[in-house]
C-alpha positions as CSV (number, residue, x, y, z in Angstrom):
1,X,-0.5,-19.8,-22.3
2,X,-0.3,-17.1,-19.8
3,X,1.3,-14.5,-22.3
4,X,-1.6,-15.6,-25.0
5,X,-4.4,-14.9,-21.8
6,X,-2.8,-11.3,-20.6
7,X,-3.1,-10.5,-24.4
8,X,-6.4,-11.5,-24.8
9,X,-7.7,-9.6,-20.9
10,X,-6.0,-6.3,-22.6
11,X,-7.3,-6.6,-26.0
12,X,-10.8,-7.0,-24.4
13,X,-9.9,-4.1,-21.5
14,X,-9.0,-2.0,-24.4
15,X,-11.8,-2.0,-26.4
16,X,-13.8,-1.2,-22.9
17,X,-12.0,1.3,-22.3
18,X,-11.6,2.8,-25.4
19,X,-15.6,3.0,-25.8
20,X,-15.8,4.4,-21.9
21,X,-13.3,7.3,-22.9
22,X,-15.0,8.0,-26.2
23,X,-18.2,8.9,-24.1
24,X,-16.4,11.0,-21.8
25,X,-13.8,13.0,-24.2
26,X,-16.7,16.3,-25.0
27,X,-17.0,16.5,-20.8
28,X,-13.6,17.8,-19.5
29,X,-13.2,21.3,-17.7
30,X,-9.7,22.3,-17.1
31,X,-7.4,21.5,-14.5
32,X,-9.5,23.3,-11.4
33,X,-12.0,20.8,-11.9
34,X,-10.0,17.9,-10.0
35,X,-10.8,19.6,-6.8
36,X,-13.5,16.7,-6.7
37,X,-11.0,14.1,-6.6
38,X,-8.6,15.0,-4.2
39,X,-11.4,12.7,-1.9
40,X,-9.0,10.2,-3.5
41,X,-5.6,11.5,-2.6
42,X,-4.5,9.9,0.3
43,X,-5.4,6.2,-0.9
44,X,-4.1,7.1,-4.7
45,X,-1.1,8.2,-3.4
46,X,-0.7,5.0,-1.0
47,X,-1.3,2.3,-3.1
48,X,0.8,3.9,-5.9
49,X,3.7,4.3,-3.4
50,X,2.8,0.6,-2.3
51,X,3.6,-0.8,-6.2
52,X,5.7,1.4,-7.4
53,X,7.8,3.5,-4.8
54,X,7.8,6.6,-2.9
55,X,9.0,8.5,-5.7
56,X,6.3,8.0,-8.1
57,X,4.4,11.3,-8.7
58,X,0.8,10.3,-7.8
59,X,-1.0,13.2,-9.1
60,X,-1.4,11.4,-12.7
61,X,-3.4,8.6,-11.4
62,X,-5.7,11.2,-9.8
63,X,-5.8,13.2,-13.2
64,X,-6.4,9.9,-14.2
65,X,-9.5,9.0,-12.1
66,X,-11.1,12.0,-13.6
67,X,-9.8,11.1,-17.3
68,X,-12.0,7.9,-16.7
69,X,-15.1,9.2,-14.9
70,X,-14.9,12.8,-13.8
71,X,-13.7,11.2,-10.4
72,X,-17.7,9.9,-10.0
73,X,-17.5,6.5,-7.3
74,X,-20.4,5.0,-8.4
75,X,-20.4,5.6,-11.9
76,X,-21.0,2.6,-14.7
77,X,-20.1,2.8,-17.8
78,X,-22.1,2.7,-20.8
79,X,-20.0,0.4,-22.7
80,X,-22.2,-3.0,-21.5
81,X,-19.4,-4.8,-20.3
82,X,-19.7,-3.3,-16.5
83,X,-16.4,-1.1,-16.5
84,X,-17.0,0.6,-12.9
85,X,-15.7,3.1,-10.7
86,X,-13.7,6.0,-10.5
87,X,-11.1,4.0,-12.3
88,X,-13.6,2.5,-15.2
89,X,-12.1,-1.0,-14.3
90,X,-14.0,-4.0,-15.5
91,X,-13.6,-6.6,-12.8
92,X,-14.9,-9.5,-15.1
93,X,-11.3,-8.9,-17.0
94,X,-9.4,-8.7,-14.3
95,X,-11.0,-10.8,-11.5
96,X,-8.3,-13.7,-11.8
97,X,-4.9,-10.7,-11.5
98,X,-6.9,-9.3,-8.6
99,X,-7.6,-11.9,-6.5
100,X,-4.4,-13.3,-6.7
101,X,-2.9,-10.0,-5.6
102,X,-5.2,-10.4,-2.8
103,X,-8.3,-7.4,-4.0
104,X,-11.5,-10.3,-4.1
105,X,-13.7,-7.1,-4.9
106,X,-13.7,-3.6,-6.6
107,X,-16.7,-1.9,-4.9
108,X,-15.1,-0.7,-2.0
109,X,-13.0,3.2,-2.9
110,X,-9.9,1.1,-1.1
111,X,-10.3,-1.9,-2.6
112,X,-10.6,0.0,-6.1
113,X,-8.1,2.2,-6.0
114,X,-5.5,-0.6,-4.7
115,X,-6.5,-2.5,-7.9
116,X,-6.1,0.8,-10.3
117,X,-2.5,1.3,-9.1
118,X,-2.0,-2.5,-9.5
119,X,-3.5,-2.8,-13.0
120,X,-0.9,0.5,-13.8
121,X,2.2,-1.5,-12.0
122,X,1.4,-4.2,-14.3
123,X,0.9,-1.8,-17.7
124,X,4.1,-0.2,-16.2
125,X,5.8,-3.9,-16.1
126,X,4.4,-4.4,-19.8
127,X,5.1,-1.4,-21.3
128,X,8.2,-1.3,-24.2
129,X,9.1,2.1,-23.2
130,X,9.6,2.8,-19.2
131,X,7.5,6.5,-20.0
132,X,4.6,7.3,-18.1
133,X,2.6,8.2,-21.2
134,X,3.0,4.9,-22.2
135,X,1.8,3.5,-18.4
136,X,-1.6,5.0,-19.5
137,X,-2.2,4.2,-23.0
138,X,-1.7,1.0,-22.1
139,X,-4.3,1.1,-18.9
140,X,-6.7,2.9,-21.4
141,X,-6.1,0.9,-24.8
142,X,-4.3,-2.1,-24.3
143,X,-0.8,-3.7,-25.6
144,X,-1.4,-1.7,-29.3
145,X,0.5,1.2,-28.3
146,X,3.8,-0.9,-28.1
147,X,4.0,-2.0,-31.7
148,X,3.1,1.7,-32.5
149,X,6.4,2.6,-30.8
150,X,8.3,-0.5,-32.4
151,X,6.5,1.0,-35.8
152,X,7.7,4.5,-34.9
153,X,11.5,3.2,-33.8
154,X,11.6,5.7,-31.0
155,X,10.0,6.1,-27.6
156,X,8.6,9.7,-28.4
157,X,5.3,10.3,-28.3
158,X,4.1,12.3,-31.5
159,X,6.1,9.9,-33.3
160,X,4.5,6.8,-31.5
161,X,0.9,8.9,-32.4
162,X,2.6,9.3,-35.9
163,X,3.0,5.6,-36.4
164,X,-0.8,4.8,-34.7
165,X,-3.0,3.3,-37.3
166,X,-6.4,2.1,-35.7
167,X,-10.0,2.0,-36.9
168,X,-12.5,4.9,-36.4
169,X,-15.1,4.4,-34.1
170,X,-18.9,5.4,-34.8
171,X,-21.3,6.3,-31.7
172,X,-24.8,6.4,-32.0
173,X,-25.2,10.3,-32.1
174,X,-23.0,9.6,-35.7
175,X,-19.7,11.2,-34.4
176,X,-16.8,9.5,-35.0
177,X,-13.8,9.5,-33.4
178,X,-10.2,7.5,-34.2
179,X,-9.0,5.4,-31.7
180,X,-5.3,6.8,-31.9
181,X,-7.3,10.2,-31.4
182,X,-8.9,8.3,-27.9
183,X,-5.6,6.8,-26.8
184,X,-3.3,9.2,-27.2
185,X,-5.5,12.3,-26.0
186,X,-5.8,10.4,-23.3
187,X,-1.8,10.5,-22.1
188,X,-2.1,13.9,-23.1
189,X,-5.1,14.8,-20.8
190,X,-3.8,13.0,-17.8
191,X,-0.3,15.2,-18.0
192,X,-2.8,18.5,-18.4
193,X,-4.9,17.6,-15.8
194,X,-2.3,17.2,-13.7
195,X,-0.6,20.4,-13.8
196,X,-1.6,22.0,-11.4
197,X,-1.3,19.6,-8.7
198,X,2.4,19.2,-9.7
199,X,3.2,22.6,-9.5
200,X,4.4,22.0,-5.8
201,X,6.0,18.9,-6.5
202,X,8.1,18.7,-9.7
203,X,10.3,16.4,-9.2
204,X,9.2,12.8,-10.4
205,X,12.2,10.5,-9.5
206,X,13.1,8.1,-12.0
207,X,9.5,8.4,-13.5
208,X,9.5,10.3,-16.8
209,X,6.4,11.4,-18.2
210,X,7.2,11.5,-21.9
């Protein structure tokens, strides 16, 4: 029963977040632009040491913050299902993790960014292949990614992308856009976005990206 209800919180995360990413993907500047999140440094870097260990390079999550939102605290998404916050995390799909982890509440930058590095420990825990890339596709699009690797027999990425087969979503300007597009542009983002601020700190323990 508890497997059955962590599939059915990420199924219903993913499509969340796969519709708050799709409205985002035609904003991104290039790496220079994350200047606005470094706001976000000390507690990103905290709470990610705090699940996952001193080694963990950091710097992803912050790309990641601005992957989800531009690195905006107050922002809510468009998707009608209340996805919030620099991290886009819907709290109504998460509440009952949370609050058992001890976060009651999102809307507080500490609170928030406690519960984006716990929601990536447990994507981390659930992931098939112990990559990073994977870490996020899972935060972003749910458990799908894992039977694309299964599919793919192999834990790299173009060939997990390679395997993806997912419906095209249609927005209201007409554009459409493929999910595996979404998901795995996402990964792919986070690691460019990131570039810069791991210039001075290559070395990324036992965490490999892809």
């Amino acid at each position: 029963m508890r497997l059955r209800t962590m599939r059915s919180q990420a199924s219903y995360a993913a499509i969340t977040a796969v519709v708050a990413f799709a409205a985002l993907v035609l904003t991104y500047g290039d790496a220079g632009a994350l200047q606005p999140c470094k706001k976000y440094e000390k507690d990103v870097r905290r709470y990610h040491h705090q699940y996952f260990g001193l080694d963990f390079p950091y710097e992803y999550s912050i790309a990641q913050l601005y992957t989800e939102s531009l690195c905006r605290g107050g922002m809510m998404s468009s998707d009608g299902i209340g996805s919030q916050g620099p991290a886009q995390i819907t709290f109504g799909v998460w509440r009952e993790k949370l609050e058992k982890e001890g976060i009651q509440e999102i809307n507080s930058i500490s609170s928030h960014l406690r519960a984006q590095a716990y929601i990536n420990r447990l994507s981390y825990d659930q992931a098939k292949c112990k990559k990073l890339f994977v870490l996020y596709q899972l935060y972003n699009g749910g458990p799908i990614v894992n039977s694309e690797i299964q599919r793919a027999g192999s834990c790299d990425w173009a060939s997990a992308y390679k395997a993806c087969k997912r419906k095209d979503i249609k927005f209201k300007n007409g554009q459409t856009i493929n999910a595996c597009t979404i998901n795995y542009d996402y990964s792919k983002k986070i690691f460019d976005f990131a570039e810069e601020m791991r210039k001075e700190r290559a070395n990324t323990g036992d965490y490999e990206f892809w």
